[in-house]
C-alpha positions in Angstrom: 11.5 10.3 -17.3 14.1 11.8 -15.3 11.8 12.2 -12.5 10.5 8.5 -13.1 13.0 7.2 -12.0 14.5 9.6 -9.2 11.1 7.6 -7.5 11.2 5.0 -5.2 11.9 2.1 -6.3 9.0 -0.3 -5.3 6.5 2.2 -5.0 7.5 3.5 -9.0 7.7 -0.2 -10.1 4.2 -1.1 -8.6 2.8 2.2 -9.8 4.3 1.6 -12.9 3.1 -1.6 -13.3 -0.9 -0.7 -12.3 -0.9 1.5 -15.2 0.3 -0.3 -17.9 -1.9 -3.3 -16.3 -5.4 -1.2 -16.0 -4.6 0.6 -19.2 -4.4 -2.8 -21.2 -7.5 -3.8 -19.2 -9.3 -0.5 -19.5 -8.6 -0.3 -23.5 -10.0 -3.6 -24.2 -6.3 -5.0 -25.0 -6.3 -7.8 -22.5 -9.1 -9.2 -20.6 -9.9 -8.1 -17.4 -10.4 -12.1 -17.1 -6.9 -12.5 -16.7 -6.0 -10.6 -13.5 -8.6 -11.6 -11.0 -7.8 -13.4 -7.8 -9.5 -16.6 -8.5 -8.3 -19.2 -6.1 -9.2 -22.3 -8.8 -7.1 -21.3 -11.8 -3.8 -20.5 -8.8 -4.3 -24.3 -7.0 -4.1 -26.2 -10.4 -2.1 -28.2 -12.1 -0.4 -26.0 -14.4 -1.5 -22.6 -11.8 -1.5 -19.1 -12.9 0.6 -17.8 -10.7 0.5 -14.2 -11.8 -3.2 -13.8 -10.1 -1.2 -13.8 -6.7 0.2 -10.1 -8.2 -2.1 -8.9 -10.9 -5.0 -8.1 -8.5 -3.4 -5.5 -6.4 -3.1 -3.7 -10.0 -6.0 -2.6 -11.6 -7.1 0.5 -11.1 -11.4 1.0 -11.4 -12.0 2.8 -14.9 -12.2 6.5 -15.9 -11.3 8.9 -12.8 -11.0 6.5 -10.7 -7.4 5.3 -12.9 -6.2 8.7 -12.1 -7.0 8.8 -8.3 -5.5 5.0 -7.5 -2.4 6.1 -9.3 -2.2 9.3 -7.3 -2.7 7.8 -3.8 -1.0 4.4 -4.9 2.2 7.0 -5.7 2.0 9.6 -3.1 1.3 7.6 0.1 3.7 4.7 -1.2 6.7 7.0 -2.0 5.9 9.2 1.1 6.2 5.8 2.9 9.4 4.2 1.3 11.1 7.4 1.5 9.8 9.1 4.2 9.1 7.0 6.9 11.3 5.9 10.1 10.1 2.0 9.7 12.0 1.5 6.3 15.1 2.7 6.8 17.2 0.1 5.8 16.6 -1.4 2.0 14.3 -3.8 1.7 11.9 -2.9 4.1 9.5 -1.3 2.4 9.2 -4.2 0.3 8.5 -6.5 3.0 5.7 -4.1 4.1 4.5 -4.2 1.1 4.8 -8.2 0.6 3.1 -9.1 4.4 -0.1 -6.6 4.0 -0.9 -7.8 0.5 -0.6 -11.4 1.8 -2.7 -10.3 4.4 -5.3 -8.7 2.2 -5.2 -11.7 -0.4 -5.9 -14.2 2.9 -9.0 -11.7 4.5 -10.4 -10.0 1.2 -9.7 -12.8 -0.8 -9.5 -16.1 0.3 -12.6 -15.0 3.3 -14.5 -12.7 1.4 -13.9 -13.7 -1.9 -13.2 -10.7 -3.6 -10.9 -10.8 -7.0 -9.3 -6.9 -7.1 -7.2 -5.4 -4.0 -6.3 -2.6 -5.1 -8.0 -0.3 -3.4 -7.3 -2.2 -0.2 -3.4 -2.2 -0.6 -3.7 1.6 -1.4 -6.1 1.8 2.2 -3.3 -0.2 4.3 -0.3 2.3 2.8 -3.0 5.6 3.9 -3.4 3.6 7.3 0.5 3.6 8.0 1.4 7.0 6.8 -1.2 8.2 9.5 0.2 6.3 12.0 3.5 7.5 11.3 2.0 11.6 11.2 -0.4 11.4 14.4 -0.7 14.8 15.5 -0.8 16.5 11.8 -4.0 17.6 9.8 -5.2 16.2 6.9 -7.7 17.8 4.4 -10.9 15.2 3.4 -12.2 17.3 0.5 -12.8 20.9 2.1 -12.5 19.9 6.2 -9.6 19.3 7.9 -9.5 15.8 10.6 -6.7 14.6 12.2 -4.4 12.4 9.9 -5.0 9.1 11.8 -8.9 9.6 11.0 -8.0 10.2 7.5 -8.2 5.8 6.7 -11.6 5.9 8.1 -12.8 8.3 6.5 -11.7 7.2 3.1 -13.6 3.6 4.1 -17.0 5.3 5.3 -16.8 6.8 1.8 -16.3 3.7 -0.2 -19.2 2.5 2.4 -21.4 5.6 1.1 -20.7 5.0 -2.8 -20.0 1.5 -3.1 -21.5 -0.3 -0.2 -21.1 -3.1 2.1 -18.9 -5.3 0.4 -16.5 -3.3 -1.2 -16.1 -1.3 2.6 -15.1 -4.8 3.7 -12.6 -5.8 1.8 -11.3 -1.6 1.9 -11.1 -2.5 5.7 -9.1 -5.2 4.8 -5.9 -3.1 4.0 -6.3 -1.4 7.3 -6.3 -4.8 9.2 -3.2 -6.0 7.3 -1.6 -2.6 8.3 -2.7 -2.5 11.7 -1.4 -6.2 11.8 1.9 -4.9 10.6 2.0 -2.4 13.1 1.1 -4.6 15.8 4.0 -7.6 15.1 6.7 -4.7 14.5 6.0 -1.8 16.6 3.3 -2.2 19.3 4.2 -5.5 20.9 7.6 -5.0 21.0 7.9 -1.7 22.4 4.9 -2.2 24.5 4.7 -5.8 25.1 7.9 -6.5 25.5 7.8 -9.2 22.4 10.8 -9.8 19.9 9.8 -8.6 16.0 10.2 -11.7 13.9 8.7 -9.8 11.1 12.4 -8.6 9.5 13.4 -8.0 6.1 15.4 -11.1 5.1 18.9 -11.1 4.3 18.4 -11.3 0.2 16.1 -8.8 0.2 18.6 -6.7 1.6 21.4 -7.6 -0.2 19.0 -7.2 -3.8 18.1 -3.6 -2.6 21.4 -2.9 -1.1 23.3 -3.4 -4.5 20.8 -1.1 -6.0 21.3 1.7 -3.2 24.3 3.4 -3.9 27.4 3.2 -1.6 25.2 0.8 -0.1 23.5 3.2 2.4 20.6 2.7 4.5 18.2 4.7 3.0 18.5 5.5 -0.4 15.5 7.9 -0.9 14.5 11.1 0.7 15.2 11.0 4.8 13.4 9.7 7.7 12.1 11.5 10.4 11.1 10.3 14.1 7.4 9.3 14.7 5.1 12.1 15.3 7.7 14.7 13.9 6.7 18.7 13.4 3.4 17.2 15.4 0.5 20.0 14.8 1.7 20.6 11.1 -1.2 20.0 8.4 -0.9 18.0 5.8 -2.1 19.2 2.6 -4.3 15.9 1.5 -6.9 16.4 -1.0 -8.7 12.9 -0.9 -11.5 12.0 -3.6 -12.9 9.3 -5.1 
């Protein structure tokens, strides 16, 4: 338990919360029904606001519980504690808010798809490579480059599970990209302002959670494209 909660905060809640959610799910104790992103029972009268959470966790069934827990965990807490964008608190969290309001517009809303779990998990491998360009990362037994490491994790969902589960996979990588784009790219290279800022509350909700109130609470950051040429022990799997 101890290590539990030495985690993360968002990235242990969400995990956290996936679990117990796909367990119920998985173990017949509550209807699978009940999660899915279904856009009639949210516009309503009396809407079911909980569908705008519930699909970005549940996990597929058998292995594939343990393997979206293990990448949800490990590229989410690498992220919140690890990387240079989410220094300050709060900002993970706002990652984490825009690209699954991305996914929910593209995969669900467009393509009408009901689970996004696999995509949020797709738009937090995206960003780690980004942040580790220049490092190796292992898919299965060969080593690529860590920015290749998304696509390759989407051609395989392409190989097992087709077409339309590849699309809305790609989904989390155009969120991502999208994040990238409004907070990095155009300004440093477009000379644009980033509107895209973690409001004040948010920063004030994490801040009083941080102690002494310091800007990272978890793990340290390093610059962009730190210890560049250093390989990245990533088993991936499906």
């Amino acid at each position: 338990m101890d290590q539990f909660w030495a985690a993360p905060p968002v990235t242990r809640t969400l995990t956290a919360l996936t679990f117990l959610q796909s367990i119920l799910v998985h173990g017949g104790l509550l209807s699978g029904y009940y999660v899915l992103f279904l856009r009639r029972l949210i516009f309503k009268t009396l809407p079911e606001i909980w569908r705008l959470f519930s699909p970005f966790m549940i996990t597929g069934p058998g292995l594939s519980l343990i393997f979206d827990l293990y990448f949800m965990f490990t590229y989410g807490s690498r992220l919140e504690t690890e990387s240079p964008r989410f220094s300050a608190p709060g900002d993970f969290f706002t990652y984490v808010f825009f690209v699954a309001s991305i996914i929910m517009l593209t995969a669900g809303c467009l393509l009408n798809n009901v689970i996004f779990t696999s995509a949020l998990i797709l738009a937090f491998v995206y960003t780690f490579s980004q942040d580790n360009r220049g490092r190796k990362a292992s898919f299965f037994i060969v080593q690529i480059p860590v920015e290749f490491l998304p696509w390759a994790m989407l051609t395989l969902t392409l190989v097992v599970s087709g077409w339309p589960a590849a699309l809305r996979d790609g989904m989390g990588i155009v969120a991502a990209h999208f994040y990238d784009f409004l907070t990095r790219i155009y300004p440093t290279f477009g000379g644009g302002k980033n509107y895209l800022v973690t409001p004040a509350f948010v920063r004030r909700f994490f801040a009083a959670r941080t102690p002494r109130g310091e800007a990272r609470a978890f793990g340290t950051a390093y610059p962009l494209g730190a210890e560049e040429g250093q390989e990245e022990d990533l088993v991936v799997t499906e």
